[in-house]
TIMI-455598 format. One line per 5 residues: their letters; for each residue x, y, z of N, C-alpha, C. Coordinates in steps of 0.1 Angstrom, whole numbers, plus 5000, padded with zeros to 4 digits. Layout:
N
a) X Y Z X Y Z X Y Z; ...
//
This chain:
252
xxxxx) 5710 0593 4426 5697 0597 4421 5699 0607 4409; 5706 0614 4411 5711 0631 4401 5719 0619 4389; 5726 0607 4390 5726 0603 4376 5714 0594 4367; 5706 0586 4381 5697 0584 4376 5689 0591 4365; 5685 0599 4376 5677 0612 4363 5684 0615 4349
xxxxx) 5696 0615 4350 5704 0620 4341 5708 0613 4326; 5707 0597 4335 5708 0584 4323 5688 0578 4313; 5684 0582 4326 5664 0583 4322 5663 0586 4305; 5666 0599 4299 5663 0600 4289 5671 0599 4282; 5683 0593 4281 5688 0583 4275 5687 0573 4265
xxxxx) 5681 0565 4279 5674 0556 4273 5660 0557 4272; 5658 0568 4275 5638 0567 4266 5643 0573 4252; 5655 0580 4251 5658 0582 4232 5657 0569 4228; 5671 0563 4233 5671 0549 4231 5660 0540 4224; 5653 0538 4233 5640 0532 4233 5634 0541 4219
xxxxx) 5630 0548 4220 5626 0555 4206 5632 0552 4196; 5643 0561 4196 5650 0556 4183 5649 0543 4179; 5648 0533 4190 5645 0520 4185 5636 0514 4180; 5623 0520 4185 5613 0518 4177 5607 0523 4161; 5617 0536 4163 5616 0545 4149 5619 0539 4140
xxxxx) 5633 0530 4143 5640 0523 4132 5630 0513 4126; 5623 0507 4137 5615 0496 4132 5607 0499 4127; 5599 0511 4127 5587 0515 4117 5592 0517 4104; 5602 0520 4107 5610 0523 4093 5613 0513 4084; 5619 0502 4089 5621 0487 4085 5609 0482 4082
xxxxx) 5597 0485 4086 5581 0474 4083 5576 0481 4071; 5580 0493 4070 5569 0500 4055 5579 0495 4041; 5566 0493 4039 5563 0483 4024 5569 0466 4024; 5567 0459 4039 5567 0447 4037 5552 0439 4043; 5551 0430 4036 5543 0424 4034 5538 0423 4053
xxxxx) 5527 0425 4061 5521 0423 4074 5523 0410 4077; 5527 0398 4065 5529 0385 4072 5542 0382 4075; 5550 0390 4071 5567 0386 4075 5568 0396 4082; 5563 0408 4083 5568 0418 4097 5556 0428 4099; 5559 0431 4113 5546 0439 4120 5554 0453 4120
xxxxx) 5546 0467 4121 5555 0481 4124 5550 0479 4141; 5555 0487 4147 5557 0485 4160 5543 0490 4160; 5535 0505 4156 5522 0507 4159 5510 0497 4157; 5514 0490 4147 5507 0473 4147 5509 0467 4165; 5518 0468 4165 5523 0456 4175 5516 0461 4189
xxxxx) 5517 0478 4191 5518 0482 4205 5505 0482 4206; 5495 0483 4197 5481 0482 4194 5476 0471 4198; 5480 0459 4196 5483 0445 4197 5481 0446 4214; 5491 0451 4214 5492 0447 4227 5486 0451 4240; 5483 0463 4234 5471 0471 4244 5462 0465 4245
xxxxx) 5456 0458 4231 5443 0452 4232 5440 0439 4235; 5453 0432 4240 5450 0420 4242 5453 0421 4258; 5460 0427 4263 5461 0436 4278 5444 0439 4284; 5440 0444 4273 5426 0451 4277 5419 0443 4280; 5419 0434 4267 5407 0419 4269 5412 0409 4284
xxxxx) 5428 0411 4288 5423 0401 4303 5432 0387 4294; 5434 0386 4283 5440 0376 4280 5459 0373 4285; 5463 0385 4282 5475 0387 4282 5478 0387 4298; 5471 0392 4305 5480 0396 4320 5474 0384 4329; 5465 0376 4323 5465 0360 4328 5477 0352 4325
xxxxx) 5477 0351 4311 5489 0344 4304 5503 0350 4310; 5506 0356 4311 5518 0364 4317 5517 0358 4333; 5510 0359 4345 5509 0354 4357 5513 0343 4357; 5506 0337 4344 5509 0319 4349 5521 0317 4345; 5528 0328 4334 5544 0321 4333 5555 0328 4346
xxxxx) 5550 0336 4350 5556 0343 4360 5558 0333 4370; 5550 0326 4374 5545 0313 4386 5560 0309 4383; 5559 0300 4377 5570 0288 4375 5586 0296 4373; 5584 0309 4369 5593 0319 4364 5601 0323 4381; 5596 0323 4387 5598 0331 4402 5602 0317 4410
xxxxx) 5596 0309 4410 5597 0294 4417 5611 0288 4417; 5609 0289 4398 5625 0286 4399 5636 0294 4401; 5633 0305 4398 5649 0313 4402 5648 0317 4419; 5638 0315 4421 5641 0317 4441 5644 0304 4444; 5645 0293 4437 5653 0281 4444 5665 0282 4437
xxxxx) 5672 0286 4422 5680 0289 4420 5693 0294 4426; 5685 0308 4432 5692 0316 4444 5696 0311 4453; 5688 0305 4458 5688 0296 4472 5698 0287 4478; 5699 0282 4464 5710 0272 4464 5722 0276 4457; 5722 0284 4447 5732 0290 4438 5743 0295 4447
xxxxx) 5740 0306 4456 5745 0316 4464 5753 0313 4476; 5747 0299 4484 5757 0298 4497 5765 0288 4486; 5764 0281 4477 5768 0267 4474 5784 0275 4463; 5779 0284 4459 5792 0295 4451 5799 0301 4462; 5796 0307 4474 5803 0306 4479 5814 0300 4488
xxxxx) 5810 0284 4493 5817 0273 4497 5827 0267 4483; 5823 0268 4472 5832 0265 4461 5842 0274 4462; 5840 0290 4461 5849 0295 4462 5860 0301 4471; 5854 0297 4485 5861 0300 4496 5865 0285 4505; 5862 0274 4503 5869 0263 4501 5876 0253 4491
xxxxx) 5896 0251 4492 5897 0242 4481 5891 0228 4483; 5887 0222 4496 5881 0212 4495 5869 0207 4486; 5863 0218 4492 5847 0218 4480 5851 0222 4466; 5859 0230 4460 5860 0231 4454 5866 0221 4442; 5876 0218 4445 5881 0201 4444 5871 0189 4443
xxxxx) 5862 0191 4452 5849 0181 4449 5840 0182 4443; 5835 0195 4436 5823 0195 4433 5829 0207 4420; 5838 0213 4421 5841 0223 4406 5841 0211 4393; 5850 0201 4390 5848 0193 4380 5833 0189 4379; 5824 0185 4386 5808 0182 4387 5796 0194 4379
xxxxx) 5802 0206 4385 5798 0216 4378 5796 0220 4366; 5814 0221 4366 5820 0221 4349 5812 0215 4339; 5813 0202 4344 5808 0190 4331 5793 0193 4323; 5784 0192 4340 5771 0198 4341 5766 0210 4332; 5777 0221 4333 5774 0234 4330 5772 0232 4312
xxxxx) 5785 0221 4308 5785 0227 4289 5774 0217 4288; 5763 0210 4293 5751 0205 4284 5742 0217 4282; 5741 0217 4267 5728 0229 4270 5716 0221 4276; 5709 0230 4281 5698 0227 4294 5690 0218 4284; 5685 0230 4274 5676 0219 4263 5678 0208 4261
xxxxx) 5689 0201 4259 5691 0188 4261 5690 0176 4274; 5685 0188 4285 5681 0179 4298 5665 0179 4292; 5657 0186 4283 5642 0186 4287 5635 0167 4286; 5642 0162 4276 5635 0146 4279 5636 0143 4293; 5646 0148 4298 5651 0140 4312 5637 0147 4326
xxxxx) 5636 0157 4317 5626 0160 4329 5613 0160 4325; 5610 0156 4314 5601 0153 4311 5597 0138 4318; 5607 0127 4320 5603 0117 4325 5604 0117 4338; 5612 0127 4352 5613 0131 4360 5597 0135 4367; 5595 0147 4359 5589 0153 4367 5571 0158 4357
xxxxx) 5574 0150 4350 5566 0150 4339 5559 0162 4328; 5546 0169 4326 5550 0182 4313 5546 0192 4318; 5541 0191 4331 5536 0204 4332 5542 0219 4346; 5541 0219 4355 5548 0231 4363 5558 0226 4370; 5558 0217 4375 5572 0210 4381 5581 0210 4370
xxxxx) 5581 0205 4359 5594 0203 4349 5594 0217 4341; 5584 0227 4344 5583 0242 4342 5601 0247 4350; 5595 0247 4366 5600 0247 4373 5619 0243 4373; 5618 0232 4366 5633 0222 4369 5638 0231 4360; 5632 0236 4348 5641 0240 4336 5647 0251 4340
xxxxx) 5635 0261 4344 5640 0276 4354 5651 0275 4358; 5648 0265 4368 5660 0264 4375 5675 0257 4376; 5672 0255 4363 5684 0245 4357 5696 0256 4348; 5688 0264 4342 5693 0273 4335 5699 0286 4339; 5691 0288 4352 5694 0301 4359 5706 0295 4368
xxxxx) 5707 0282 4371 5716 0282 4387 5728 0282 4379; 5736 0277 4371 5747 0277 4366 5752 0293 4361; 5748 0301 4359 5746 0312 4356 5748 0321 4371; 5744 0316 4382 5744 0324 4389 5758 0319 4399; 5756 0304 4399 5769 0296 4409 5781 0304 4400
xxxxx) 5787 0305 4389 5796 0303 4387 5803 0322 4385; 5794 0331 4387 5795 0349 4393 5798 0344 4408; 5791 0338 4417 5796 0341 4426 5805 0335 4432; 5809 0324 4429 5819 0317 4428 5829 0327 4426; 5836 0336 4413 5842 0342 4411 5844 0347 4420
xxxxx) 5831 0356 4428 5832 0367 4435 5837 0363 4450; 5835 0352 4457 5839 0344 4465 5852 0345 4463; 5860 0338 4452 5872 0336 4454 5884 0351 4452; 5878 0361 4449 5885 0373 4444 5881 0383 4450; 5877 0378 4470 5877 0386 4478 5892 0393 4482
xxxxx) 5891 0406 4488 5903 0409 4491 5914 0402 4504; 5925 0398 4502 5927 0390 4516 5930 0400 4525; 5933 0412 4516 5935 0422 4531 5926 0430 4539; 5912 0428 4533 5899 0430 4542 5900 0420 4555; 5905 0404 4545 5902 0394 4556 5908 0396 4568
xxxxx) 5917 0399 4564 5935 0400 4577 5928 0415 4583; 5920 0422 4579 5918 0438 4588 5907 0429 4599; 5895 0419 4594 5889 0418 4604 5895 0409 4615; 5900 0400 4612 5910 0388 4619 5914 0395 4633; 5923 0410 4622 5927 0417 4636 5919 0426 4640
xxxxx) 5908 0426 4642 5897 0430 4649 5893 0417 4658; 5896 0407 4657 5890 0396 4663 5873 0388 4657; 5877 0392 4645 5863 0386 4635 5863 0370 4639; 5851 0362 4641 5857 0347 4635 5851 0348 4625; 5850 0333 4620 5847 0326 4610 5833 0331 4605
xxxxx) 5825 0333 4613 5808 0337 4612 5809 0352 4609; 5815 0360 4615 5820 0375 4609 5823 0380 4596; 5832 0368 4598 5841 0369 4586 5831 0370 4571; 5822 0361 4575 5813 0357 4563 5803 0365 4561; 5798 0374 4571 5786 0378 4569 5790 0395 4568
xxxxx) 5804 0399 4574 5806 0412 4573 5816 0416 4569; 5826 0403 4560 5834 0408 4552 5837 0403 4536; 5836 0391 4538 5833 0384 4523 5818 0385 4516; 5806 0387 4525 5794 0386 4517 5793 0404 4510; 5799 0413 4518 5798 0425 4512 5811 0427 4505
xxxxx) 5820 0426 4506 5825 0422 4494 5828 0414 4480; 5818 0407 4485 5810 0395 4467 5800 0402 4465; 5794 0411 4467 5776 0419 4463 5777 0421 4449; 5788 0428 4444 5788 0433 4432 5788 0418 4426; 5795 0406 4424 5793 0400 4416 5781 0394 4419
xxxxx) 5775 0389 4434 5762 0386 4433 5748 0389 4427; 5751 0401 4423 5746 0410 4418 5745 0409 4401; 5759 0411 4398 5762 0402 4384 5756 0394 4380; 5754 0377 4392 5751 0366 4386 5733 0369 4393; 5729 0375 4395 5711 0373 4393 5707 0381 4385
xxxxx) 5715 0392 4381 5711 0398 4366 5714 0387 4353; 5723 0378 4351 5726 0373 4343 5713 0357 4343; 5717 0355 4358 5706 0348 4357 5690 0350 4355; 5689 0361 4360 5672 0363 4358 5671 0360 4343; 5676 0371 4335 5677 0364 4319 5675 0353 4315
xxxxx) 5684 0345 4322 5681 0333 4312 5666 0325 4322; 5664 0332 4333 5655 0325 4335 5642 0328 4330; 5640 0339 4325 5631 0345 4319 5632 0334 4303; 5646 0338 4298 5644 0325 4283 5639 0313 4286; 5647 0308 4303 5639 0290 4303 5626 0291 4303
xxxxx) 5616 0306 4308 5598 0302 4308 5596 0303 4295; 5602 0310 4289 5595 0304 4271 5598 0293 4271; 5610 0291 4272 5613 0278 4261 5606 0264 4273; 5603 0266 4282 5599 0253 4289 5579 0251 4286; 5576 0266 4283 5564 0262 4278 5559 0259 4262
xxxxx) 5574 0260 4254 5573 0259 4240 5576 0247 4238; 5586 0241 4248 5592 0221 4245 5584 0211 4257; 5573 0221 4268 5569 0209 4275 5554 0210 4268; 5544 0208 4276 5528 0215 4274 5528 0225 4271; 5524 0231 4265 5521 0246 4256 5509 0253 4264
xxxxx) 5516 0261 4272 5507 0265 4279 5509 0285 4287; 5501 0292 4289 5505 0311 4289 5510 0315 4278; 5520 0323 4280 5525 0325 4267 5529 0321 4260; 5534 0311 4260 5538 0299 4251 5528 0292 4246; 5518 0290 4250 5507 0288 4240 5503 0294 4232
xxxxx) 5501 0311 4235 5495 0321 4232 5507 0321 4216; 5517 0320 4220 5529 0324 4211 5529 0308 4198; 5522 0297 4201 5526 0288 4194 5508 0291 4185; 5499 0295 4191 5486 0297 4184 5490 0310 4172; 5499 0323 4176 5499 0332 4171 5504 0326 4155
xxxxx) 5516 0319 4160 5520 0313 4145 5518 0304 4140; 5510 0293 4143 5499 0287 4130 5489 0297 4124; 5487 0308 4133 5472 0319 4126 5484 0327 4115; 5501 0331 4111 5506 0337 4107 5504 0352 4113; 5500 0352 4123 5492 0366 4130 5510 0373 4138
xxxxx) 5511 0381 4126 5526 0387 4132 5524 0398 4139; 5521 0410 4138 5516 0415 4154 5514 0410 4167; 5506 0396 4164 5503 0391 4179 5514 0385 4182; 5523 0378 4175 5533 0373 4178 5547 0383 4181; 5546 0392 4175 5561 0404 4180 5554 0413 4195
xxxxx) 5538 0412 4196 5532 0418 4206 5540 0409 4219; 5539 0394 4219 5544 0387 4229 5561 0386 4228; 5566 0393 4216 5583 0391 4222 5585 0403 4228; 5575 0414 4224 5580 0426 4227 5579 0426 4244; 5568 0421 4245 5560 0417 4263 5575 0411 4269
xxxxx) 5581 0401 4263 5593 0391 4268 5601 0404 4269; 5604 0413 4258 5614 0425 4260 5617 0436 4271; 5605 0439 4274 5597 0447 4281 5599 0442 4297; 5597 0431 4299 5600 0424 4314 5615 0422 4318; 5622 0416 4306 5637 0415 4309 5642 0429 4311
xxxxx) 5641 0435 4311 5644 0454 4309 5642 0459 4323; 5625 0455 4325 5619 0457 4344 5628 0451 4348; 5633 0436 4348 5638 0434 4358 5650 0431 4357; 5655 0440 4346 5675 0443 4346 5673 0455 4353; 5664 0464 4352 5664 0477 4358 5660 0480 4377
xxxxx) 5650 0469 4375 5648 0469 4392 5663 0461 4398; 5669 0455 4395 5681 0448 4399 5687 0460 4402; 5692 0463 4390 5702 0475 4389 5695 0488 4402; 5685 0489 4403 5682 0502 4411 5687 0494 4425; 5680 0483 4426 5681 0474 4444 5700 0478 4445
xxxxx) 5710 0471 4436 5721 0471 4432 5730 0487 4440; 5722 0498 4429 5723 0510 4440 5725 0516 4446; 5709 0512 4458 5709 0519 4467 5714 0504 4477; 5719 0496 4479 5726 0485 4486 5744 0487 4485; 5745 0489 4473 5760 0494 4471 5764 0507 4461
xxxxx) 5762 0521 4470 5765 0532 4461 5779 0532 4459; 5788 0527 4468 5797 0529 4464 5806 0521 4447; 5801 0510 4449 5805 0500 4435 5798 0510 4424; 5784 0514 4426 5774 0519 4411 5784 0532 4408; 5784 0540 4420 5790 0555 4414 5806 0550 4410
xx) 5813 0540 4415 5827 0538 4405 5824 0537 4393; 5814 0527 4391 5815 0519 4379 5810 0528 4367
//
C-alpha cells in the first residue's frame, strides 16, 4: 500500500507533464491537423455529458469483455497442458506457432464469411487477438515452474490434482498475470479495429464520422477515451496482481 501511495504521484506528474507537452506541441498549428489537449478534454466532457459517448463505449465494451473472457477460458488451462505436457505440446505447439505469425487482420474476411459483420465476428476478432497473447505467457509460465517446488509436494504426498492447483497454478500467477495484461491490450486494439474493418459501429463509428467531418478534437477525444481505458485496466490488473501475490509485486 505505502508504495502504492508512493508511485501515485508519479504518475499523476507523468500524466501531466504529458499533457503539458502536448499543449505545447498544438500552439500555432492549424485545429485541423492537431487538437491541444484543452480542446480535446472539453470534447470529451461534453460528449460524456450529452449520453453519446458512454452509450458508444458500452457497446464496444460488450464484444470487448465477451471475447477476452472466452480468450481466458480457453487460453489458460490449454497454456498450461502445452506447457506441462510434451505430448500436447508436440501436437499442438507447431499448430499454434503457424497460427500465431498471421496477423489477425488478415483473418477478418474469414470471419466475415464465418460469422458475418456484426457482434459475433466483433467477438471472434477479440478473441483471436487476445488468445495467442495470452496462451503463449502462460505456456512459458507452465513450463518454467520450479521442479523443486514439484518434488517438495510429491514428498508431502501431493497428487496430480494438488500438484496443479497448489503448486504449479501459484507458481505460473506471475506470468498469468503477464499474459492478461498483454492480452487485455490487444484486446482492447481488436474492439477498434473490429468495428473499423467489420460494420462501423460505437466507437468506431463515432471515430470513422469524426474523420470525414475533419473534427480533430472529437477524434483525439475518442483515442484519448481508448488511452484512458487501457491504463484502468493495466492498473486494475496490476492492483488484483498485488494484493493476490505480494510477494512477486514487492520483489519486482
Amino acid at each position: 500500500m505505502k508504495r502504492a501511495l508512493g508511485i501515485a504521484p508519479l504518475m499523476a506528474a507523468s500524466l501531466l507533464g504529458g499533457f503539458a507537452l502536448w499543449e505545447f506541441a498544438a500552439q500555432g498549428v492549424s485545429g485541423v491537423l492537431f487538437a491541444p489537449p484543452s480542446a480535446v478534454l472539453a470534447r470529451l466532457a461534453r460528449d460524456f455529458a450529452s449520453g453519446v459517448l458512454p452509450m458508444a463505449l458500452l457497446g464496444s465494451l460488450a464484444h470487448l469483455v465477451v471475447g477476452f473472457a472466452l480468450a481466458v477460458i480457453v487460453a489458460v488451462p490449454l497454456g498450461f497442458a502445452i506447457g506441462r505436457s510434451p505430448v500436447v505440446a508436440a501436437m499442438l505447439d507447431p499448430v499454434t506457432s503457424a497460427i500465431y505469425a498471421v496477423p489477425p487482420v488478415a483473418m477478418v474476411p474469414f470471419l466475415v464469411i464465418w460469422f458475418g459483420l456484426f457482434f459475433e465476428a466483433r467477438v471472434a476478432l477479440v478473441f483471436l487477438m487476445s488468445f495467442f497473447e495470452i496462451l503463449v505467457t502462460v505456456t512459458a509460465g507452465a513450463r518454467n515452474v520450479d521442479p523443486a517446488l514439484l518434488a517438495v509436494g510429491r514428498s508431502f504426498g501431493a497428487g496430480r490434482m494438488r500438484l496443479l492447483t497448489r503448486v504449479m497454478l501459484p507458481a505460473s500467477l506471475p506470468f498469468v498475470f503477464t499474459g492478461l495484461r498483454v492480452g487485455l491490450v490487444r484486446a482492447i486494439n481488436a474492439m477498434i479495429t473490429a468495428e473499423l474493418f467489420l460494420a462501423a459501429v460505437n466507437l468506431g463509428a463515432l471515430m470513422k464520422h469524426q474523420a470525414q467531418r475533419f473534427d480533430m478534437p472529437g477524434l483525439l477525444s475518442l483515442i484519448l477515451l481508448l488511452c484512458l481505458l487501457g491504463l484502468a485496466a493495466q492498473e486494475g490488473l496490476k492492483t488484483l496482481e498485488s494484493r493476490l501475490l505480494p510477494w512477486h509485486v514487492q520483489r519486482s
